[in-house]
C-alpha positions, 0 to 999 in steps of 0.5 A: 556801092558794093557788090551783092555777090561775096565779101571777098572777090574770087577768081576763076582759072579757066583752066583747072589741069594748072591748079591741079598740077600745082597742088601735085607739085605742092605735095610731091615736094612736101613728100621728097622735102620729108622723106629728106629730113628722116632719112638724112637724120642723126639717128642714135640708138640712145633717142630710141626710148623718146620714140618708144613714149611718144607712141605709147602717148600718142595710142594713150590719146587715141584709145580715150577718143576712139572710146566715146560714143560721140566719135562712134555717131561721127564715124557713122554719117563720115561717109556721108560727108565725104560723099556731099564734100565731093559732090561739092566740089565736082558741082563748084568746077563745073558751074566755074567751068560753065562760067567760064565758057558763057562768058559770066567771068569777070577777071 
């Protein structure tokens, strides 16, 4: 019989400062991994004209979507998303952190 609770099976780290120190791994060695890569890039001041119409793309992009009124309602609740994601993800550590000290973990 299967198990009401989910689809998939999750599990739990009693301890977040692990999960928390390797998402900072994780992104202090992406950052090194692409500061490397432009730095240490043959850069040719004849390649200077291809960065010039990407940026000028890439603004042409931008000004057509900042311009929708669609965009300017999303901007309005964006806080209020972010706020709810937050609170979310503070209410989902603490009821996995009180899990974890009752003893409901299942591992």
């Amino acid at each position: 019989m299967a198990k009401p609770t989910g689809l998939l099976p999750t599990t739990h780290s009693a301890r977040p400062k692990v999960e928390i120190l390797a998402a900072a791994f994780l992104i202090s060695a992406g950052v090194v991994f692409e500061w490397l890569e432009i730095s240490y890039s043959h850069a040719n001041v004849a390649n200077l004209w291809y960065i010039s119409l990407v940026l000028k793309t890439i603004w042409n992009m931008a000004e057509c979507v900042l311009y929708t009124p669609a965009l300017q309602e999303a901007l309005r609740f964006s806080p209020l998303a972010l706020l709810a994601a937050g609170f979310a993800m503070l209410w989902s550590v603490r009821r996995a952190a009180s899990r974890t000290s009752n003893g409901e973990l299942n591992g």
